[in-house]
N, C-alpha and C positions, 0 to 999 in steps of 0.2 A: 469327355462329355457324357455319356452312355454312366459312367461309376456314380455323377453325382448326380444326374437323373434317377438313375436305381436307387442309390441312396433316399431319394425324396421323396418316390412312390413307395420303397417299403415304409417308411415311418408313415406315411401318408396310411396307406395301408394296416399300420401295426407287426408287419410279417419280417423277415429277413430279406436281406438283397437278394438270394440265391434264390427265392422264387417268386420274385417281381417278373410279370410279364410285361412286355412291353405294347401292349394293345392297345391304348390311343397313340403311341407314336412308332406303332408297329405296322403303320404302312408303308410300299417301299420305298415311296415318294418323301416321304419324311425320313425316313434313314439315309437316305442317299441325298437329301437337303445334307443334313449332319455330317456325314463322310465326307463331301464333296469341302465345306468350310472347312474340314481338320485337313485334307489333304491341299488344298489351297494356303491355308495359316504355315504351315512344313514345309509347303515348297518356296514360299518366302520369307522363309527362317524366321518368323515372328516370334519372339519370345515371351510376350505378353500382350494382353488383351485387356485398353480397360475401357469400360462401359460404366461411363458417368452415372447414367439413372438408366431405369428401363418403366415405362409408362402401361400400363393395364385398366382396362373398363370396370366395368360396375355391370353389376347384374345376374343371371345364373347363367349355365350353358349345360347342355345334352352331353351324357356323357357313357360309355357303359356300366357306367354305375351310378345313372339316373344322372338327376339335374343336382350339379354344384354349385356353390355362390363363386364368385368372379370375386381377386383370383381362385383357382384353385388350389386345394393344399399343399399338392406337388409345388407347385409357384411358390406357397408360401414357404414352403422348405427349404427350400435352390433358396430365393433373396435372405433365412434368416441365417441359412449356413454359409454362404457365401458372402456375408455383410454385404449384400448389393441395395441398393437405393431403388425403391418402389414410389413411383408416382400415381396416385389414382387418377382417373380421366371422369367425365362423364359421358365417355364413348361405351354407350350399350355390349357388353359381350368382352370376350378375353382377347386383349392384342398379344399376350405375352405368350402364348404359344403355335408353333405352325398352325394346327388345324384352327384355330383361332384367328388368325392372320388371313387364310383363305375364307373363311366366312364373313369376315369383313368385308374381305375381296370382294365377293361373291355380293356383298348386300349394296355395296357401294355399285357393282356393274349394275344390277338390277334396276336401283333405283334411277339412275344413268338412262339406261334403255326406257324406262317408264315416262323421263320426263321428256327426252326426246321424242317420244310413241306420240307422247299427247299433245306438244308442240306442233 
């Protein structure tokens, strides 16, 4: 997981793999997402994993290196090297990656609390 991520930030990047950092999924809460799936996949002998489509929003997102369009080009690298199946949504913001997934989260609780507040 970690080799074709690196892969897709360095092109993404322009640079080599060897000095990709891993800084938007370099928290350790997203690493230990990722760990926890590979050592779960191994310890039930899964041989393979396939993922029909994966579904991503529309729009930019914050990033440390500013605001990108949705997906991001990491994204776009992982589905063209990986032949995977991208579905566009018209859900605001990026599903296809963790920290993208919790902001969703995050916008869906809010709005959740808001409508109950005013209820």
């Amino acid at each position: 997981m970690f080799d074709i991520l690196a892969n897709a930030e360095a092109k993404a990047h322009g640079t080599l793999k060897i000095e990709v950092h891993f800084h938007e999924v370099g928290a350790v809460d997203s690493i230990v997402d990722m760990i926890a799936a590979a050592v779960c996949i191994d310890n039930l002998g899964i041989d393979e994993v396939i993922i029909p489509a994966l579904y991503e929003g529309i729009g930019t997102v914050r990033c440390q290196h500013g605001i990108l369009p949705v997906p991001v080009p990491a994204v776009v690298n992982i589905v063209n090297t990986e032949n995977l199946t991208l579905h566009i949504t018209e859900t605001e913001g990026s599903l296809s990656h963790l920290q993208g997934q919790r902001s969703q989260q995050r916008s869906r609780q809010m709005t959740d609390f808001l409508k109950n507040s005013v209820s």
